[in-house]
MOPAC internal coordinates of N, CA, C and O (Angstrom, degrees):
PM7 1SCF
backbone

  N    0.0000 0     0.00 0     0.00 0    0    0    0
  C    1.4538 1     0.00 0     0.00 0    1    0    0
  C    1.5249 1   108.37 1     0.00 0    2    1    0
  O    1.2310 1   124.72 1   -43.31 1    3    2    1
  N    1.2814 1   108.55 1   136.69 1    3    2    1
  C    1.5211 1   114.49 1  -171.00 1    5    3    2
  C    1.9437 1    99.93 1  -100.87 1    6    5    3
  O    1.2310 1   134.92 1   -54.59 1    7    6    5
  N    1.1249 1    88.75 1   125.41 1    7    6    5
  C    1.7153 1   107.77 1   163.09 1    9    7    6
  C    1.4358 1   126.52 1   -62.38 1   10    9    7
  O    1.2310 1   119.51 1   -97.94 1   11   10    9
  N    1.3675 1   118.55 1    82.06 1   11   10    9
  C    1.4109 1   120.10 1   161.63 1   13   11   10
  C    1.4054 1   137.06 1   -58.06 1   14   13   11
  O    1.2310 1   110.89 1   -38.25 1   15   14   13
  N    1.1388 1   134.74 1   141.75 1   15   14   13
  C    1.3709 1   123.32 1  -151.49 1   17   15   14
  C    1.9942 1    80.66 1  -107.41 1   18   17   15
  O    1.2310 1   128.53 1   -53.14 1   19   18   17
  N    1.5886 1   101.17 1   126.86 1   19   18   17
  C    1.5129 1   100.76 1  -179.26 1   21   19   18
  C    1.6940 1    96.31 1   -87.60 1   22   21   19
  O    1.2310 1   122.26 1   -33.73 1   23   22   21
  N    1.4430 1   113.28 1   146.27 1   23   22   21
  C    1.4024 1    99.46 1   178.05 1   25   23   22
  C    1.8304 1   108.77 1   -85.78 1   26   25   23
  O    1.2310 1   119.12 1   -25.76 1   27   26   25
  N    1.1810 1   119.29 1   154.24 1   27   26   25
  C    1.3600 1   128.55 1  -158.66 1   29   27   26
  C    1.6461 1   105.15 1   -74.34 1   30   29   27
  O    1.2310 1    91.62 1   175.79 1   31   30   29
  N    0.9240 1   165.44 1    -4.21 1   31   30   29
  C    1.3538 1   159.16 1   138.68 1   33   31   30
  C    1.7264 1    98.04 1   -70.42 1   34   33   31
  O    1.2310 1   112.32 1   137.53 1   35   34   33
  N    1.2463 1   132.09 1   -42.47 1   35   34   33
  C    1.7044 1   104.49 1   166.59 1   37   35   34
  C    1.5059 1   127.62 1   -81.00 1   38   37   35
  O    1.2310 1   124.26 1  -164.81 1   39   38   37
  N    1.3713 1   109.42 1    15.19 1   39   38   37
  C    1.3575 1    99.39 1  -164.43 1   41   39   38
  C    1.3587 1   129.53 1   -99.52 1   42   41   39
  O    1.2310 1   122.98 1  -163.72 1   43   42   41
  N    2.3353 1   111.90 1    16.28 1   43   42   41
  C    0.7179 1   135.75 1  -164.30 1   45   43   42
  C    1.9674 1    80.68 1  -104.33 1   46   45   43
  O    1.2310 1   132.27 1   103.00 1   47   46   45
  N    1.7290 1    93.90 1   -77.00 1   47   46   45
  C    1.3142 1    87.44 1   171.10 1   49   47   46
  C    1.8405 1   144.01 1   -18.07 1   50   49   47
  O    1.2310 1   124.50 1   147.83 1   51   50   49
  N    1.5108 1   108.98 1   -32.17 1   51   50   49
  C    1.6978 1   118.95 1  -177.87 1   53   51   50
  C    1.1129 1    84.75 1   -97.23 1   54   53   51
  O    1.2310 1   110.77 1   116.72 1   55   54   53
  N    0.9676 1   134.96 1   -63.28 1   55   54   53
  C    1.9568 1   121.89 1  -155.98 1   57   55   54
  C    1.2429 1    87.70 1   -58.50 1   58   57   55
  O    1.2310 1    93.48 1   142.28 1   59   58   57
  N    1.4578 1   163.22 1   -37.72 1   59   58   57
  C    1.1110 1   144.89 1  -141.57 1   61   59   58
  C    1.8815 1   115.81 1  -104.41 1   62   61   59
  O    1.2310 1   131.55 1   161.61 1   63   62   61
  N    1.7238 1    95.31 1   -18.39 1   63   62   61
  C    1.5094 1    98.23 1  -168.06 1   65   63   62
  C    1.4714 1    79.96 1  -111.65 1   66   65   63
  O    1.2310 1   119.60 1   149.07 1   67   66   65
  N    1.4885 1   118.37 1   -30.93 1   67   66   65
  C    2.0078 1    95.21 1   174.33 1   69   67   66
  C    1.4685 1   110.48 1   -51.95 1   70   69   67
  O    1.2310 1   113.10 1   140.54 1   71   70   69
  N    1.8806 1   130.65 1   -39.46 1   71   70   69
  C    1.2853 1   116.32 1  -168.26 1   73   71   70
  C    1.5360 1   102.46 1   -82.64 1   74   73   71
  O    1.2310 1   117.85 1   163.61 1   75   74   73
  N    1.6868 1   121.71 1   -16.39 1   75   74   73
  C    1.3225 1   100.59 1  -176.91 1   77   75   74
  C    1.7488 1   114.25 1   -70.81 1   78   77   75
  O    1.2310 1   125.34 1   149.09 1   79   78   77
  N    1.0676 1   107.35 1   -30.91 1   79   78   77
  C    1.4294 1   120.39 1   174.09 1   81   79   78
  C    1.3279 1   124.31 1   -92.33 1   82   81   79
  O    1.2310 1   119.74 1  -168.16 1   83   82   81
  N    0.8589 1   118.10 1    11.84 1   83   82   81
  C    1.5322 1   150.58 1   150.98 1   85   83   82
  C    1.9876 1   106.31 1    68.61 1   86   85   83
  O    1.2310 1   134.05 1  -126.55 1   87   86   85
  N    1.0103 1    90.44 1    53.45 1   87   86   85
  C    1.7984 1    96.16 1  -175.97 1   89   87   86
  C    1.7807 1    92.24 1   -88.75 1   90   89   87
  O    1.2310 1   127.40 1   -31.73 1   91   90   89
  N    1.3241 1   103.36 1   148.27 1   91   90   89
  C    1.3996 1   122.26 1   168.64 1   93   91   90
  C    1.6462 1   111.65 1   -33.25 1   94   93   91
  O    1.2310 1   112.39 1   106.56 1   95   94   93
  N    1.3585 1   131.96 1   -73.44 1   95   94   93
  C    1.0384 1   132.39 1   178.41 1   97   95   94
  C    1.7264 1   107.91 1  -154.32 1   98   97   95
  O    1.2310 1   128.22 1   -26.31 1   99   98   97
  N    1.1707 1   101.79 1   153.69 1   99   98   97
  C    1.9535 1   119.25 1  -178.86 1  101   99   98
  C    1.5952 1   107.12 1   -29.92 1  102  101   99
  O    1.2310 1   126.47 1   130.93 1  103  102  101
  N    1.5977 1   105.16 1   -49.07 1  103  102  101
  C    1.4529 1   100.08 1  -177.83 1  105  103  102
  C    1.6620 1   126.18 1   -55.61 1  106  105  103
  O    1.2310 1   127.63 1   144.16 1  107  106  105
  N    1.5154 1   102.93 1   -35.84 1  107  106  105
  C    1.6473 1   131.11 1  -166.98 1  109  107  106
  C    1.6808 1    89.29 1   -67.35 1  110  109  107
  O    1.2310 1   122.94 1   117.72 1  111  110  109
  N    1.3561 1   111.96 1   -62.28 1  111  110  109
  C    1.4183 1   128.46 1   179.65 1  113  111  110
  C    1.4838 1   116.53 1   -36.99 1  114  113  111
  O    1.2310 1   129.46 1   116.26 1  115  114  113
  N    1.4866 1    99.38 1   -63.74 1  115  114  113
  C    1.7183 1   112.38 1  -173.33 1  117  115  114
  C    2.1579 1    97.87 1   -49.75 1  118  117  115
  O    1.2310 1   132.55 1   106.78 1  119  118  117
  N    1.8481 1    93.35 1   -73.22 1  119  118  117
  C    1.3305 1   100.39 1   168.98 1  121  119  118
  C    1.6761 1   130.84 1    -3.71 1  122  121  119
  O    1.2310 1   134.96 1   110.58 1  123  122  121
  N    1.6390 1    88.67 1   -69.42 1  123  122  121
  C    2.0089 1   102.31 1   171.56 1  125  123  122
  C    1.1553 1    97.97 1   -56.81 1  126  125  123
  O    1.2310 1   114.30 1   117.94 1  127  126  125
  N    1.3909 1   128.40 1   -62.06 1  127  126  125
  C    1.4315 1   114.17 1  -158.58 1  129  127  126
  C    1.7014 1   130.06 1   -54.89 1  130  129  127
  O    1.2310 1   131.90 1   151.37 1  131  130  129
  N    1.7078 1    94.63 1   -28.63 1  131  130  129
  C    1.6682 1   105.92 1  -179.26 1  133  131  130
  C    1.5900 1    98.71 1   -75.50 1  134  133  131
  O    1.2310 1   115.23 1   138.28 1  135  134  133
  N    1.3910 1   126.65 1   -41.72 1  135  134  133
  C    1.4308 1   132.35 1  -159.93 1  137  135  134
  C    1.4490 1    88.28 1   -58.96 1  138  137  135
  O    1.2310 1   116.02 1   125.82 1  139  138  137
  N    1.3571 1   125.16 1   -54.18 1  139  138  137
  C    1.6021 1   137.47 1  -165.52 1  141  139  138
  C    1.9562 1   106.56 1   -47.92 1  142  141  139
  O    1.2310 1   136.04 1   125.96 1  143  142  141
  N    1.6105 1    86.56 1   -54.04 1  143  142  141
  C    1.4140 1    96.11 1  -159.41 1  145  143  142
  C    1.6360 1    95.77 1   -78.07 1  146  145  143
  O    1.2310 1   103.97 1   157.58 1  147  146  145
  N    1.4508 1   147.14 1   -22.42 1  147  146  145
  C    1.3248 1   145.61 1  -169.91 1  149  147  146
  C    1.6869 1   105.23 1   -63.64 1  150  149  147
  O    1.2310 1   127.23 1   154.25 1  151  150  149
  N    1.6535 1   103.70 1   -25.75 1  151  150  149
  C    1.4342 1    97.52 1  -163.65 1  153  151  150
  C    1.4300 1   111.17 1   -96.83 1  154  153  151
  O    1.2310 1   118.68 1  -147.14 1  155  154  153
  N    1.3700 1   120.11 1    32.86 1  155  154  153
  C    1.2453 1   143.43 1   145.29 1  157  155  154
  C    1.4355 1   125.17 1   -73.70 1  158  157  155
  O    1.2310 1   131.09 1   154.38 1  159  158  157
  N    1.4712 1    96.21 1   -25.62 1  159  158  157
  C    1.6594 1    89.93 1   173.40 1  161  159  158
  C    1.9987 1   104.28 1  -101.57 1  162  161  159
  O    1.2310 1   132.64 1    -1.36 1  163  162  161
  N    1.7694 1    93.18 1   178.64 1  163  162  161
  C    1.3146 1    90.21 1  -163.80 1  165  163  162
  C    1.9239 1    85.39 1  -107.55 1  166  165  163
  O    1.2310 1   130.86 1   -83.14 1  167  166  165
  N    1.2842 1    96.65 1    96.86 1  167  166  165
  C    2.0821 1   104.19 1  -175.34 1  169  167  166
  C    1.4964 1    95.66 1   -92.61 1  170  169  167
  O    1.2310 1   135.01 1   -34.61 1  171  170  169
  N    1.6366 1    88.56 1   145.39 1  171  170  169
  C    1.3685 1   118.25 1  -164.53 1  173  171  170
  C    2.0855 1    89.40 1   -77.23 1  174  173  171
  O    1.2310 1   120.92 1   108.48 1  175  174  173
  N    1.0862 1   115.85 1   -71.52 1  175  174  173
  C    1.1986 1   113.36 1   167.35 1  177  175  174
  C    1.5880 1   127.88 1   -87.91 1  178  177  175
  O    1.2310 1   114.74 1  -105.56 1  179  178  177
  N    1.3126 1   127.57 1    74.44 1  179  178  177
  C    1.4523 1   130.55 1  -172.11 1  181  179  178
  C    2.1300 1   113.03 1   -53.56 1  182  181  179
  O    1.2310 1   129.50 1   167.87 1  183  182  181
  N    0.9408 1    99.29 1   -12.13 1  183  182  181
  C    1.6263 1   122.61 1   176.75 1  185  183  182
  C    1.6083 1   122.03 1   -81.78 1  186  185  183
  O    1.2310 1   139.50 1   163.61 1  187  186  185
  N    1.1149 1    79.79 1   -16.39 1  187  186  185
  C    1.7634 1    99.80 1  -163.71 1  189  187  186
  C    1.9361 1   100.54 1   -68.97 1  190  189  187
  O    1.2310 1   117.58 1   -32.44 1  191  190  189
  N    1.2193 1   122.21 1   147.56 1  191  190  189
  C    1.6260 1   114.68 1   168.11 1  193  191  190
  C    1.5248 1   115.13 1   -60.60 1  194  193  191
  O    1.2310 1   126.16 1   -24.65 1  195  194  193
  N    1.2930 1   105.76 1   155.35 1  195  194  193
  C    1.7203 1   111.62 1  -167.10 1  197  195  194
  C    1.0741 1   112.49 1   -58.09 1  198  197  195
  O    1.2310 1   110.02 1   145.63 1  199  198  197
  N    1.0234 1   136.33 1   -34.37 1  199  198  197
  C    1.6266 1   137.02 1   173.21 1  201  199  198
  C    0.6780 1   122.46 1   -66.52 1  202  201  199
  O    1.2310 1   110.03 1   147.33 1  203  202  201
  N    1.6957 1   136.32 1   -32.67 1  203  202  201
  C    1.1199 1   144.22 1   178.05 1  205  203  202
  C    1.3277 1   115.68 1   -58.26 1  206  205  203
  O    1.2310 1   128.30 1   116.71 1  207  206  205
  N    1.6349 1   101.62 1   -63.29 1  207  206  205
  C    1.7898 1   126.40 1   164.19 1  209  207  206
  C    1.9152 1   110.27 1   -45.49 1  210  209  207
  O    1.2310 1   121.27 1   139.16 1  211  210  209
  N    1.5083 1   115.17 1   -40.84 1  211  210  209
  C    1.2095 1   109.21 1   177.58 1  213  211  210
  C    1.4825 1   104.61 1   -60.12 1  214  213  211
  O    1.2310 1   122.82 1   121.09 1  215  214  213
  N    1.0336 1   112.21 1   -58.91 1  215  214  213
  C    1.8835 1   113.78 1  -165.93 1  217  215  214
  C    1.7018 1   105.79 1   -59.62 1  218  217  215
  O    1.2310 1   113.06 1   126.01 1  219  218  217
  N    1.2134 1   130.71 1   -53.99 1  219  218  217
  C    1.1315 1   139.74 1   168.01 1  221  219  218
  C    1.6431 1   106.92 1   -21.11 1  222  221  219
  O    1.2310 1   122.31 1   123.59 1  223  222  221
  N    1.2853 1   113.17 1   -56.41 1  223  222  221
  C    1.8773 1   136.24 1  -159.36 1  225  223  222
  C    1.7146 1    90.22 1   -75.49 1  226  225  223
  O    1.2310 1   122.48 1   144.20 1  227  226  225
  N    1.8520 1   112.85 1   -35.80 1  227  226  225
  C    1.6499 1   110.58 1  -159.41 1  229  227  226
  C    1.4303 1   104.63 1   -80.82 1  230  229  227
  O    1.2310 1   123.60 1   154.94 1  231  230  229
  N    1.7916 1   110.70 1   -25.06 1  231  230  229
  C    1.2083 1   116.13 1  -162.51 1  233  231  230
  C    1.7773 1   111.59 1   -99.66 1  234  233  231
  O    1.2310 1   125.90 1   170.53 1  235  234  233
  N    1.3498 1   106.27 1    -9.47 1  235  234  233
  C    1.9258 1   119.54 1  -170.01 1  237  235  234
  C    2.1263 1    86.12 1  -103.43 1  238  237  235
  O    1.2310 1   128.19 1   108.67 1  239  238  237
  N    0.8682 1   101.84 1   -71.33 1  239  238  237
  C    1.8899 1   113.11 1  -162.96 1  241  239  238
  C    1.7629 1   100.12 1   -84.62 1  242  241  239
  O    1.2310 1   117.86 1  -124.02 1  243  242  241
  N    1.4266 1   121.68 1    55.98 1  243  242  241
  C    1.7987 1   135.55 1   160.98 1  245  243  242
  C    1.1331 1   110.70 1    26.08 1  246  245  243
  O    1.2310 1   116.53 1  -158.61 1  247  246  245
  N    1.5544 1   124.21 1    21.39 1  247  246  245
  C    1.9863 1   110.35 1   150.15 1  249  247  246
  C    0.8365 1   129.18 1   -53.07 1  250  249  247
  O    1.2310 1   114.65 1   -35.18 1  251  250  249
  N    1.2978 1   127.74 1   144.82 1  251  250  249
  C    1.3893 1   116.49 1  -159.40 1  253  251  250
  C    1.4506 1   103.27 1  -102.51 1  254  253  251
  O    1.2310 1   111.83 1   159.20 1  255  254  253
  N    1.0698 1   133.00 1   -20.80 1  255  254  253
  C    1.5031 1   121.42 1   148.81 1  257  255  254
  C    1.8954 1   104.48 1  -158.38 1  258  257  255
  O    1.2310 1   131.80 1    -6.93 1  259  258  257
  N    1.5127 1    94.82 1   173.07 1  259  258  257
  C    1.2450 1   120.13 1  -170.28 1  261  259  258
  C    1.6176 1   112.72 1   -32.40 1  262  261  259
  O    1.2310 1   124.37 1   139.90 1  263  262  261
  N    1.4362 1   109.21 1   -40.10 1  263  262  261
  C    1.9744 1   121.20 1  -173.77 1  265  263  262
  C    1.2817 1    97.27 1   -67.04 1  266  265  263
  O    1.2310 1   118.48 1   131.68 1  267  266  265
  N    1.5804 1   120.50 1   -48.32 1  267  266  265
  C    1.1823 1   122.56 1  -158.42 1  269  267  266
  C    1.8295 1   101.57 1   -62.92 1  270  269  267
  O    1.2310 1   125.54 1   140.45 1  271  270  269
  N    1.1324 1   106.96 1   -39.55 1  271  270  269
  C    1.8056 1    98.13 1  -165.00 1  273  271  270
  C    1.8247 1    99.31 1   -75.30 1  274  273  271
  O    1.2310 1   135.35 1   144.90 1  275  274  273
  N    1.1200 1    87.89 1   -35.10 1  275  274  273
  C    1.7722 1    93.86 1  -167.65 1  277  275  274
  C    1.8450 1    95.99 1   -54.42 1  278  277  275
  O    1.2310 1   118.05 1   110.44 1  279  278  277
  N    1.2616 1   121.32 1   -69.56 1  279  278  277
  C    1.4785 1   127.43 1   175.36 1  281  279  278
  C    0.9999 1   112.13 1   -37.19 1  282  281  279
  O    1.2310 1   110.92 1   133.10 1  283  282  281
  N    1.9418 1   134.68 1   -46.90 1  283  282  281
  C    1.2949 1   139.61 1   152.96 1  285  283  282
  C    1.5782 1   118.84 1   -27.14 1  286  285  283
  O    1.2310 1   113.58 1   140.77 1  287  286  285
  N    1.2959 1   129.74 1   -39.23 1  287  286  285
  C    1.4187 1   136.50 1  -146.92 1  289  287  286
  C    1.3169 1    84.68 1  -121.95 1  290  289  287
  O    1.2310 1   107.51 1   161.78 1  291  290  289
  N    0.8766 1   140.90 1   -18.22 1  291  290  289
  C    1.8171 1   124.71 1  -162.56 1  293  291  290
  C    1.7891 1   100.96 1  -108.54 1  294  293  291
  O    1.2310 1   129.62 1   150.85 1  295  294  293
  N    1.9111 1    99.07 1   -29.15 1  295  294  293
  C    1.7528 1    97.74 1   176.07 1  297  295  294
  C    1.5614 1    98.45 1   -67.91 1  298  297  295
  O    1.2310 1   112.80 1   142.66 1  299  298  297
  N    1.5472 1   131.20 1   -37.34 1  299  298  297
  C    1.2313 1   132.81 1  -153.58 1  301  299  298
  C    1.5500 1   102.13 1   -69.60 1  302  301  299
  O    1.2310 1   125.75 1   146.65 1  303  302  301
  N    1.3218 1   106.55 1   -33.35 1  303  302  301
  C    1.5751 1   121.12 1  -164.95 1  305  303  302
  C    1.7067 1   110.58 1   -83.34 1  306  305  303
  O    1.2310 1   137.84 1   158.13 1  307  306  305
  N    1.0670 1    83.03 1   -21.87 1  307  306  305
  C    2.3831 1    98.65 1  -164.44 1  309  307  306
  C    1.5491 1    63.31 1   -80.25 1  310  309  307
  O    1.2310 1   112.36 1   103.44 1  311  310  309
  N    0.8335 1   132.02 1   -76.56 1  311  310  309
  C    1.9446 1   134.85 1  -145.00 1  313  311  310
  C    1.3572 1    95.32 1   -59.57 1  314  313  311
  O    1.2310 1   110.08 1   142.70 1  315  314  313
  N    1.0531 1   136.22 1   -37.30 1  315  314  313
  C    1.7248 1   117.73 1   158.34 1  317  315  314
  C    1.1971 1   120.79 1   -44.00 1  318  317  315
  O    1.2310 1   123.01 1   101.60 1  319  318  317
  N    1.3679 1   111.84 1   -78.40 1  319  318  317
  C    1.0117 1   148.57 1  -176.06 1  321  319  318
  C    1.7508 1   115.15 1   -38.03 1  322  321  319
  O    1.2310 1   133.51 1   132.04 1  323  322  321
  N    1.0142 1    91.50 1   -47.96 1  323  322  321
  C    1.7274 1    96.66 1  -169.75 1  325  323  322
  C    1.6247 1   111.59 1   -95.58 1  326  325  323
  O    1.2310 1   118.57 1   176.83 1  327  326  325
  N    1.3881 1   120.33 1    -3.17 1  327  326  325
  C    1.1689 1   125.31 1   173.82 1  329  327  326
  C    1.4431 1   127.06 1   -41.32 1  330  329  327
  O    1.2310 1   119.49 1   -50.60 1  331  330  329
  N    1.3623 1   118.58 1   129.40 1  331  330  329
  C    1.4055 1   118.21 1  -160.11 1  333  331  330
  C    1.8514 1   105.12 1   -76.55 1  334  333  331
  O    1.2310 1   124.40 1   -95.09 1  335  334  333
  N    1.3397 1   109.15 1    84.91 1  335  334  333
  C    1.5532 1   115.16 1   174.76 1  337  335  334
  C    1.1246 1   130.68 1   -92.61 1  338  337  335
  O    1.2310 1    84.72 1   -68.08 1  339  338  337
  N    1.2980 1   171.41 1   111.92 1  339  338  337
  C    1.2970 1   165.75 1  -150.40 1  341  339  338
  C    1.2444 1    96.94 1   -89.50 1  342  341  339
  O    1.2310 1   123.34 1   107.17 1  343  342  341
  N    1.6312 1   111.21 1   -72.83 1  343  342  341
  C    1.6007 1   114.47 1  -173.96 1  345  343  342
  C    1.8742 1   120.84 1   -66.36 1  346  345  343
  O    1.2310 1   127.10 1   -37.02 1  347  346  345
  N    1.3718 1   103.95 1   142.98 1  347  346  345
  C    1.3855 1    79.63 1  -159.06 1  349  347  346
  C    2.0616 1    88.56 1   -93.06 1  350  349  347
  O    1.2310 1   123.25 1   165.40 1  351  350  349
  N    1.2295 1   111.38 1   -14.60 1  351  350  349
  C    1.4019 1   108.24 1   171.91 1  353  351  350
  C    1.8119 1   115.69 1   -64.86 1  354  353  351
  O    1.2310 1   123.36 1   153.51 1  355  354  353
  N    1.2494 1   111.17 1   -26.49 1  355  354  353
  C    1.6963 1   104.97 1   163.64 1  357  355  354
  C    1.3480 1   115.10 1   -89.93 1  358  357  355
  O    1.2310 1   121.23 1   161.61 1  359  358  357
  N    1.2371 1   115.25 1   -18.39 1  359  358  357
  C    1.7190 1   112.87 1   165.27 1  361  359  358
  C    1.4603 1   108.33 1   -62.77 1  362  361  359
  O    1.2310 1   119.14 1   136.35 1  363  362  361
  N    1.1688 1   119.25 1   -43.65 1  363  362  361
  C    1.7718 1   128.83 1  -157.64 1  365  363  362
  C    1.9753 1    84.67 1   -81.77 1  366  365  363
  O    1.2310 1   117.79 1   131.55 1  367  366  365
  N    1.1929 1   121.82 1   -48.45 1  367  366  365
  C    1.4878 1   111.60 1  -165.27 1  369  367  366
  C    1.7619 1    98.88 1   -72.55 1  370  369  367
  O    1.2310 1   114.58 1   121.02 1  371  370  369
  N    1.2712 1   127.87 1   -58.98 1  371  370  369
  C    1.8943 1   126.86 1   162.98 1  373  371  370
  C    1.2636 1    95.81 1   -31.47 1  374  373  371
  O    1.2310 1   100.89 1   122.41 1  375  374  373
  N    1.7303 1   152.34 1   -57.59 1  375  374  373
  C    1.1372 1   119.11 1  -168.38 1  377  375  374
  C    1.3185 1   119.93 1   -75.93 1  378  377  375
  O    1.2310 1   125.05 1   158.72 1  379  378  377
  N    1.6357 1   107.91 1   -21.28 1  379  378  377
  C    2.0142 1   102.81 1  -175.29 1  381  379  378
  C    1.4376 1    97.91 1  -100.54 1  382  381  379
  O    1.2310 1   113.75 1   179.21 1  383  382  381
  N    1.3360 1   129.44 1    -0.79 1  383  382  381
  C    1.8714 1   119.95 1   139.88 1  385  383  382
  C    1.5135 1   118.25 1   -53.74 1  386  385  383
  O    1.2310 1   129.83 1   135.38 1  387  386  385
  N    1.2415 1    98.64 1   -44.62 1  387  386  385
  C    1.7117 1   103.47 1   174.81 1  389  387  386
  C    1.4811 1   124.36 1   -82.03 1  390  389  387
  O    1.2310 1   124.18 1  -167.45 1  391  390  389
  N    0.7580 1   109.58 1    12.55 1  391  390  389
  C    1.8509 1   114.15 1  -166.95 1  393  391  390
  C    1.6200 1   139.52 1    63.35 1  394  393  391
  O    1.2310 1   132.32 1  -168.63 1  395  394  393
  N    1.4904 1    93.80 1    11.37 1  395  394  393
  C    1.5215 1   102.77 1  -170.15 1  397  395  394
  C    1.4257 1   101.54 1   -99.11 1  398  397  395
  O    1.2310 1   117.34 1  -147.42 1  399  398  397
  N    1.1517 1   122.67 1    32.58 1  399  398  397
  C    1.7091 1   126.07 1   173.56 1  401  399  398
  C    1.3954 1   103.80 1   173.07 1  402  401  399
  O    1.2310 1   129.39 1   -47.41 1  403  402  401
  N    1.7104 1    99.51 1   132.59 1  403  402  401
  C    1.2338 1   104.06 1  -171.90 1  405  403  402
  C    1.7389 1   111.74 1   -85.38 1  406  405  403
  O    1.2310 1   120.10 1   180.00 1  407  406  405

């Protein structure tokens, strides 16, 4: 598992929705969330290690660098994730509408 660097204004936010959703730790969490959000693009090698696939996405779709996409994918993911749901069976179906659970 490759170590993503969470950027420091989200990194209250992931530690907090990794324990609500009970993932191992923020990093594991953040991780899923980029893996989730990569498969939005159309990657030449989808097999490839995450970093590889990240830079690929920074250098084809005009990010201007590596932080920028990662912060991109983790706001997209917190906004799943953190959605104010009561039921946790329409929370669980909004996340596998969205692709962040199969």
């Amino acid at each position: 598992m490759s170590k993503v660097k969470i950027p420091r204004d989200l990194q209250g936010r992931v530690k907090d929705a990794a324990r609500d959703h009970k993932f191992d730790s923020a990093d594991v969490f953040a991780e899923h969330i980029l893996e989730r959000g990569l498969k939005n693009y159309d990657l030449p090698n989808p097999d490839a290690k995450l970093q590889k696939r990240m830079k690929w996405v920074v250098e084809e779709h005009g990010y201007s660098s590596l932080e920028e996409l990662i912060e991109h994918l983790l706001l997209r993911g917190l906004k799943a994730y953190e959605a104010a749901e009561t039921d946790p069976h329409k929370l669980e179906e909004r996340l596998r509408g969205l692709g962040y659970i199969d």
